[in-house]
C-alpha positions, 0 to 999 in steps of 0.5 A: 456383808452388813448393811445399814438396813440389817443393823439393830434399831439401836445401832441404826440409831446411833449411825444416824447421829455421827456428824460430818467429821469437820462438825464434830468436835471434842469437849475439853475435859477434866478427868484423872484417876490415881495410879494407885488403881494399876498398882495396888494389889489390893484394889486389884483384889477388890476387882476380882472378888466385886466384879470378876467373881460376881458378875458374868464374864464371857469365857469364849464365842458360841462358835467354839462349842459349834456342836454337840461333843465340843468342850474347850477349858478357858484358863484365862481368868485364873479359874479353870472353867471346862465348857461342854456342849451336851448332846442336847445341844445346851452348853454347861460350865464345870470346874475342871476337878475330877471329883474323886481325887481333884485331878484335871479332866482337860490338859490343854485349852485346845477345843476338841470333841468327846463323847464323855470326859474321862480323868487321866489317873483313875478314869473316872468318867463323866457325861458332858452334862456333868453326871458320873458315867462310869466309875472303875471297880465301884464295887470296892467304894462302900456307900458311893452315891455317884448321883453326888458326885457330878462335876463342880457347875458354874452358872453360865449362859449363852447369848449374843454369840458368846458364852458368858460364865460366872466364876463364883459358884455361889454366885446369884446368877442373874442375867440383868447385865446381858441387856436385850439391848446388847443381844440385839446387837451382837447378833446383829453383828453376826457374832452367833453365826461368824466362822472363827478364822483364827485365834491368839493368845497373849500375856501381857505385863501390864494391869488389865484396865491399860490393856482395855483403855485404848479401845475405849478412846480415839486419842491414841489412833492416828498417833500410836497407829500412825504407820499401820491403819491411823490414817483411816480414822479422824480425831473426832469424838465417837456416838457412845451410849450406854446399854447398861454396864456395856457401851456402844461406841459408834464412829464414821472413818475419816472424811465421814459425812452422813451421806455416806449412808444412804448408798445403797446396799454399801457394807456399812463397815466401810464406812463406820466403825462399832467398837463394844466394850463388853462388861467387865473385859471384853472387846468388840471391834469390827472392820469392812471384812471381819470382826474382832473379840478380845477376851481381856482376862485379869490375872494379877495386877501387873499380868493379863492373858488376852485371847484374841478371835478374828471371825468372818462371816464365813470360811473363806471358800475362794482364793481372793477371800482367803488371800484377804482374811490371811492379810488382814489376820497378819495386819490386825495381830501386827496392830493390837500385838505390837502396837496396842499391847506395847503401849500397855506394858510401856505404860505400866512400866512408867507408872511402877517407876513412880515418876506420876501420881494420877493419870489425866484424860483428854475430851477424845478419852471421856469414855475411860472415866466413863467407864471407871464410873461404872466400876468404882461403883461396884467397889 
């Protein structure tokens, strides 16, 4: 359970500055953005090579690499990226090519656990830090330098609970975009040390920037929630700040006062909600009980893959607990599936149609071109 004591300077910070809700009110603003920016195939493009390829994107949760021997391969972004644990514990990125003939090493996205990675067509086999272990009849290769032949690495570091990757192999791997800020309050989240309850995956028809906007807005929560959990929260502006490329968006649940916070030893999550928008495309959400991250992948303009987690501070280890996760498991799937998903492919849909030319956005939406303000800077 959090409290607001065992929050981050940051976060306490920025609960302490959430008004009363019938203080709190929202600008009138103006700001729009050209439908082109969901359509065109070449911005989309752009946002790959500027933004995708450049900078670091989270390719899965610390959790799911939990030990020495773990390798998952996330194929999310259209790069087949294989993750590994080695038996120093340190995490590595490869592409998943065999390096003899090009073949997969991994089939599935499933995580699982090997003491070597070993190709399906001639078993080549390769340690998990990427070194050749063993190659069959090397006697009949002539001048075959193994030492030169380790798997294709990606750049990738591990921090805050997350694995973070470049998918540009030339890329400059330069860490300034994971602020100590952020760190800090992921792991006050307990992201790093969360049990992954469980795991789905989604493909949608609609352009990535639909898919993250509601998680970036309050306008849409008593409206488009109406019949699931819209009553929990008030149409009031959110304490959003800034770390860096990231942003922190901070808000009391409905009829918030500040008094609220000072009952003591109250899990500060019944009361506030902290909702991330993680740099490029991922999403960090949390609730009273579990936390949850999605991982908003690209893969064309009107196509993206959305892996969602659900993490606990821990494995259920009673009835009632495991009666509560399974419930809220069941609720928040029914939440973003059919509810913030739908909204996305249907606003996708309406815009193809031509029916528009730019999108507009209301004081409760000001973060989206906040946001949209930090892209286009890197296009």
């Amino acid at each position: 359970m959090a409290t607001l004591d065992s929050l981050s300077e940051g976060q306490i910070a920025a609960v302490r500055a959430i008004p009363a809700h019938d203080l709190a009110k929202p600008n009138a603003i103006e700001a729009r953005r050209p439908v082109s920016i969901f359509l065109d195939p070449e911005h989309f493009r752009r946002e790959q090579e500027r933004v995708f390829r450049r900078y670091p994107v989270v390719a899965t949760l610390s959790r799911m690499l939990p030990e020495p021997g773990s390798v998952l391969l996330q194929e999310g972004y259209g790069v087949p990226v294989l993750l590994t644990r080695g038996d120093d514990g340190v995490v590595h990125a490869f592409l998943n090519a065999c390096q003899h003939k090009g073949s997969k090493l991994v089939e599935h996205c499933e995580p699982f656990r090997a003491k070597r990675l070993v190709c399906p067509y001639h078993a080549w086999s390769y340690e998990l830090d990427g070194r050749v272990a063993k190659v069959p009849r090397e006697d009949t290769f002539r001048n075959l330098a193994t030492s030169e032949r380790r798997l294709a690495s990606l750049p990738c570091k591990e921090a805050g609970g997350f694995v973070w990757v470049w998918l540009d192999r030339e890329a400059e791997a330069s860490s300034d975009a994971l602020t100590d800020e952020l760190i800090a309050d992921l792991e006050a989240l307990r992201i790093p040390s969360a049990h992954v309850y469980g795991r789905k995956t989604f493909t949608l028809t609609a352009n990535w920037k639909l898919v993250l906007e509601p998680f970036l807005e309050a306008y849409h929560v008593r409206r488009l929630h109406a019949q699931s959990i819209g009553s929990l929260y008030a149409d009031v502006p959110t304490v959003t700040h800034r770390l860096g490329p990231h942003i922190r968006q901070i808000s009391g649940k409905a009829n918030f006062t500040p008094a609220m916070l000072d009952a003591a030893g109250e899990n500060i999550h019944k009361t506030v909600t902290h909702a991330y928008q993680v740099f490029p495309s991922t999403v960090v959400v949390t609730s009273p009980y579990y936390t949850s991250i999605l991982i908003i992948m690209p893969r064309a303009v009107d196509r993206t893959v959305v892996e969602y987690s659900m993490i606990t501070p821990s494995a259920p280890d009673n009835e009632k607990a495991a009666d509560l996760y399974a419930r809220s498991h069941e609720l928040i799937l029914k939440v973003f599936g059919t509810e913030d998903f739908r909204a996305a492919e249907l606003c996708h849909a309406g815009l193809s149609s031509g029916a528009l030319k730019e999108v507009v956005y209301c004081g409760l939406e000001e973060t989206i071109p906040m946001y949209y303000e930090h892209l286009e800077s890197l296009l």
